[in-house]
N, C-alpha and C positions, 0 to 999 in steps of 0.2 A: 129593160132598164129605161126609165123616162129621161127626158133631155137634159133636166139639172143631174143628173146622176153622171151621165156623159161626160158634162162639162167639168165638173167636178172630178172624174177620174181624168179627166184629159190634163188638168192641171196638177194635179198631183206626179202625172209620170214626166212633163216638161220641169219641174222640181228636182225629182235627181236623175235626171241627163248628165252624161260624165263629158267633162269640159276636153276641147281638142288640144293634145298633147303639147304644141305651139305656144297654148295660152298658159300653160302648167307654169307655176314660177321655178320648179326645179330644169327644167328646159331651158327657162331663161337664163339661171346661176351659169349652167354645162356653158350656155355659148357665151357668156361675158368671160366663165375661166379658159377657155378656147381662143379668145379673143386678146387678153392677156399674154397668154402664150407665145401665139404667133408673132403678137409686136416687141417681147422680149428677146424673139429668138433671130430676127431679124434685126435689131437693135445689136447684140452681139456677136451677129458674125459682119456685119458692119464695122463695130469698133474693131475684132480682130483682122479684118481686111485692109486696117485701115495700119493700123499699128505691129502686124507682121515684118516690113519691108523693113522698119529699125531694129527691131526687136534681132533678126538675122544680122543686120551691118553689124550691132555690139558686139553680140557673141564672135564673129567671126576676128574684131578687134580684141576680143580680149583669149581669142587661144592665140596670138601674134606678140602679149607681153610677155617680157623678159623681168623674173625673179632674181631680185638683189640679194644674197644673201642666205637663201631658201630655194627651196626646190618645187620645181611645177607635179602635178599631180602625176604624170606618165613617168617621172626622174623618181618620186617616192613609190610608187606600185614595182618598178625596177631594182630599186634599193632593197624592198620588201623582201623581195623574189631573192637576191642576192644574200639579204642576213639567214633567209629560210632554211636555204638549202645547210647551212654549215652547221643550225642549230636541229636540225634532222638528222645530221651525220653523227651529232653529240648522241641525240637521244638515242642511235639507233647501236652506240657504243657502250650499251649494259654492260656492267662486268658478267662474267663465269666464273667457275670454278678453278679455271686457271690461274685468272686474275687474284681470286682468293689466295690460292695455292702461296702462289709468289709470293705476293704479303705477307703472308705466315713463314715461310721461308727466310725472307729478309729479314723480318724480327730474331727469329730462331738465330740467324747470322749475327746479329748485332748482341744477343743474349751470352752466346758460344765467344765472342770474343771479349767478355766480359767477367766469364766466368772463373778466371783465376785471380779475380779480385777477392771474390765469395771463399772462406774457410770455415771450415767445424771447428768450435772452440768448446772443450771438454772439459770439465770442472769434475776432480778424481777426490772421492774422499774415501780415508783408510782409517777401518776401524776393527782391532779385534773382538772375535766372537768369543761362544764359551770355550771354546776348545784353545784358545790362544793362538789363533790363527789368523793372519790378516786377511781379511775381505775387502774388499772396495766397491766402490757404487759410481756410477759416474753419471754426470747431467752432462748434455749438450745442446746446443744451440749455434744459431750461423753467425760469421760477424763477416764486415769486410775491412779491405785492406784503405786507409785513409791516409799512409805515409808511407812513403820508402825512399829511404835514405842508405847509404853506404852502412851495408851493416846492419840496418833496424828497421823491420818493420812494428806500424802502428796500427792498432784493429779494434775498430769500435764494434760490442758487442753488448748482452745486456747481464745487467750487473746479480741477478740474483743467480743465474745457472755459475757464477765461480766465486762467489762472495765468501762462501763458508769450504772451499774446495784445500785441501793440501796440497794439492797441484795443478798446472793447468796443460793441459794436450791441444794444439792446434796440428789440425789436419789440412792438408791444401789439396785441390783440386785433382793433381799430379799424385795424389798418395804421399808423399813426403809429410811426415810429423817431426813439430818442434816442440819443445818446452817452453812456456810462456810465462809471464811476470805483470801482474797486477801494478797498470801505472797509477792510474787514481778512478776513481768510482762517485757515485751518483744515486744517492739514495730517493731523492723524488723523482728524477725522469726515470729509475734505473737504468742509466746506463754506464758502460765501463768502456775503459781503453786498458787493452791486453799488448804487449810489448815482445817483441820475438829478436832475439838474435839471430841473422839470415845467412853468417859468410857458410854454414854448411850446405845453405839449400841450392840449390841450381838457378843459375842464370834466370829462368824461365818460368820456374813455381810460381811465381808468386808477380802481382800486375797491381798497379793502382790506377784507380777508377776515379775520372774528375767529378764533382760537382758542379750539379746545376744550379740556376737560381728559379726556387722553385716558384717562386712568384709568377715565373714566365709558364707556368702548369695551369689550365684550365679547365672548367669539366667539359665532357667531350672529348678530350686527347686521347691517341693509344698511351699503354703506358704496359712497361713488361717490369714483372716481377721473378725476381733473381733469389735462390735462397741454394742450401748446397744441397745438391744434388733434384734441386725442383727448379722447374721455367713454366711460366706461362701469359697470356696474353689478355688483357680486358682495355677496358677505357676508365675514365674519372669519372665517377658519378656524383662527388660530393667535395667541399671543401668546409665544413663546420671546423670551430675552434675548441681544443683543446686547452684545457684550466686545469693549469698547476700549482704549486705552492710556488710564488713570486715570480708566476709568467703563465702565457698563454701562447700557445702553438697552433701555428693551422693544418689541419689533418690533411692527409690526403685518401681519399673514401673511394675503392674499387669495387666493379661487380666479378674481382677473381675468386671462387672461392678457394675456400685455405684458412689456415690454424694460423694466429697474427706470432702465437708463442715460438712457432718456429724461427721467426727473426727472418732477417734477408735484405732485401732490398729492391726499389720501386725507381726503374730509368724509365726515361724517355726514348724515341727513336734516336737519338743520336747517340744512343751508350753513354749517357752523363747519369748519376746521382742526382732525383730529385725526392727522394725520400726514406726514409727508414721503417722496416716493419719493426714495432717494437714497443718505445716507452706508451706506457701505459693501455696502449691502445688493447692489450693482450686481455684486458678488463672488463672490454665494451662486450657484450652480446652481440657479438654479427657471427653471423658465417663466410665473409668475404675480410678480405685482407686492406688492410689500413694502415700507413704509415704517416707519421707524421714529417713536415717538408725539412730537406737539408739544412735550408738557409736559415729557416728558422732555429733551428738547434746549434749553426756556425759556433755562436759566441762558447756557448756550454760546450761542445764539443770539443774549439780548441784550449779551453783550458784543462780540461780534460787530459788532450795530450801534452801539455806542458806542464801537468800540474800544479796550475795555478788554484789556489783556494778562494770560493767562492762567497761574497756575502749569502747570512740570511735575515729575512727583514718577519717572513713568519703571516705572510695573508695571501688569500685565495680571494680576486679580482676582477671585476669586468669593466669595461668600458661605458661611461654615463654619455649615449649618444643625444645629439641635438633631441631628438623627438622625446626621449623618457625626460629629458632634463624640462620640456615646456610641458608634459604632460603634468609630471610631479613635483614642479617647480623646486628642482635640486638642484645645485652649482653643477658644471660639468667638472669632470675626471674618473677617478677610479673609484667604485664603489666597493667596500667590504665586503664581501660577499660569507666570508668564513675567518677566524682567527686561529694557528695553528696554537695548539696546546703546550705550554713551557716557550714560546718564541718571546724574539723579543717585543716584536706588534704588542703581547698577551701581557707582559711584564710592564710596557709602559703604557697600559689600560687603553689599547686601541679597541674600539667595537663594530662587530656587526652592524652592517647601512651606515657606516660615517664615509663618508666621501674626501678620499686625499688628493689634493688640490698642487701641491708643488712639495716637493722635496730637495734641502739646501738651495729654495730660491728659486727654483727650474723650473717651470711649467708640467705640469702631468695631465694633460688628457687623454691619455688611454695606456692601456695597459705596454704599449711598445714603448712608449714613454719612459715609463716606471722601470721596465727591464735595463735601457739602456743608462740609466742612472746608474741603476744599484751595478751595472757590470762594472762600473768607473771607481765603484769603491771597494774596499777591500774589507775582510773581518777585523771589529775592533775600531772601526770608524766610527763617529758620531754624527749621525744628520739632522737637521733640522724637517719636521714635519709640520705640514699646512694641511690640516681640513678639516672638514664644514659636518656636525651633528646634528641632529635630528631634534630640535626639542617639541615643546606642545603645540607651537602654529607653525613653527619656521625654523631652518638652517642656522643655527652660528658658529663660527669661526673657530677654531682653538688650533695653540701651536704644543707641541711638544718633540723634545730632542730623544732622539733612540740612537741605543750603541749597538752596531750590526753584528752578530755572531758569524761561526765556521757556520757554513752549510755542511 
């Protein structure tokens, strides 16, 4: 190799010579972030050196306050411990079987001393055949006992098992049969009051059963139902209303099942009347039993037993609540729903969707309204009616006077 060749490879390998580790700028970053470091961490055990000695005096000042009013954290950890234990003894008190038992028991008790209120009421018709022979047929159904006075009992039952009957048989409890006397009846709710002369029966056949007020029934409640010779136990599952010609009822809807046509009756645990198996409800499509509430039928019922004759005004009615009234911008009260046929609603050309507003003056927004009006008057009255028809954009006005019929 000649001498420029030398010199010339000798510069070329002093060219990439690998620089010392020291001079490397990623050596220099490591010890500046090293350097960083150490004066940060030095810096804060500094500050904490410095500000421990109060940091200790507070704390030890504030587990030394006294809570006005309130409780320090060791009084509520204690209290904790204290609600715990009692709310552990609840949970750890499941019922059983026994528990059940009893239950069932007590009701059964409360049903059993109820039970001679409940009668089979017979409706006997006699008719001869070809041979000129009498035959008879007989419907029955349950009713119970709603009066007892010196001498006379009174028993609401339903009106079509003895409407058409030549006679009527009531059975009680105890086996003792009377003869009974049709006080007055009830073609829209079906119901009847059957009438018994008692000085034959014993001291003890025969019991009356108070009423409740079934308002105070709620869904969820137990509720035992009574009929003769059947008991059983469910809860209220339902409270929808019931729409009749010139009133509406609120049902009361169980999951017992059972036949409504058998009649009977729906207490509460305290052995009171809070409802009837029967009008209309015999209609509905269920398989559980439904009774419509005492209090609501009160009025109908005692007239009933006293025979008092009832208006009829002749329409089937709902109630125009706040919401449909601003939805459909219609007056509030009682909405038409139906016109009975031959009534007198039909004869003084009341119609479907008019809305009745006040009767003789009175206010009517809803259909308990309206009931309680017409119960204040008698057949053969005249009232004055107020409300509001339907025309091409909007409501108007119109009065018209109706003369009430018998119901």
């Amino acid at each position: 190799m000649s001498e420029d060749e030398k010199k010339k490879d000798s510069f070329i390998q002093e060219q990439i010579r690998k620089k010392p580790f020291y001079r490397r700028k990623s050596f220099r970053r490591t010890v500046r972030g090293v350097a960083v470091t150490v004066i940060f961490g030095v810096s804060a055990g500094g500050t904490f050196a410095f500000v421990q000695p109060f940091a200790l005096h507070y704390m030890k000042e504030k587990d030394k306050m006294v809570v006005v009013g309130g409780e320090t954290e060791s009084e509520t950890a204690a209290t904790e411990r204290e609600t715990a234990a009692p709310l552990e003894e609840v949970a750890a008190q499941e019922p059983d079987l026994n528990d059940y038992e009893q239950f069932y028991t007590e009701m059964a008790e409360i049903a059993d001393e109820t039970k001679r209120s409940i009668v089979t009421v017979t409706g006997v018709t006699s008719e001869l055949d070809l041979f000129n022979d009498v035959s008879e047929s007989h419907s029955s159904t349950a009713g119970v006992i709603i009066s007892k006075t010196e001498g006379t009992l009174l028993i609401l039952t339903e009106k079509n098992t003895i409407s058409d009957a030549d006679s009527i048989k009531v059975t009680f409890e105890d086996g003792s049969i009377a003869d009974g006397w049709l006080q007055a009846s009830d073609e829209i709710s079906d119901l009847a009051v059957v009438k018994v002369f008692s000085r034959e029966l014993g001291e003890t056949t025969a019991a009356y059963v108070e009423a409740a007020d079934s308002g105070e029934t709620k869904i969820g409640d137990p509720i035992i139902a009574l009929s003769a010779g059947y008991v059983s136990f469910g809860m209220v599952t339902a409270q929808p209303y019931l729409y009749l010609c010139d009133g509406s009822y609120q049902r009361i809807n169980t999951d017992i099942i059972g036949k409504n046509e058998n009649g009977g009756i729906l207490m509460n645990l305290d052995g009171q009347v809070v409802g009837i198996l029967g009008p209309d409800t015999k209609n509905a499509d269920s398989s559980t039993l439904n009774g419509v509430g005492i209090s609501e039928i009160g009025g109908l019922v005692n007239a009933l037993a006293s025979r008092t004759s009832l208006p009829y005004f002749g329409i089937l009615g709902k109630d125009v609540t706040d919401a449909l009234s601003k939805e459909l911008n219609m007056p509030k009260g009682v909405i038409v729903m139906q016109v009975e046929e031959g009534s007198p609603a039909m004869e003084n050309g009341i119609q479907a969707t008019d809305v009745i507003t006040s009767l003789d003056g009175s206010e009517v927004e809803s259909m308990q309204d309206y009931m309680a009006i017409l119960r204040d008057r008698k057949p053969g009255d005249t009232i004055s009616v107020s409300l509001w028809r339907k025309g091409k954009s909007e409501y108007k006005e119109t009065k018209v006077n109706i003369t009430l019929a018998k119901r």
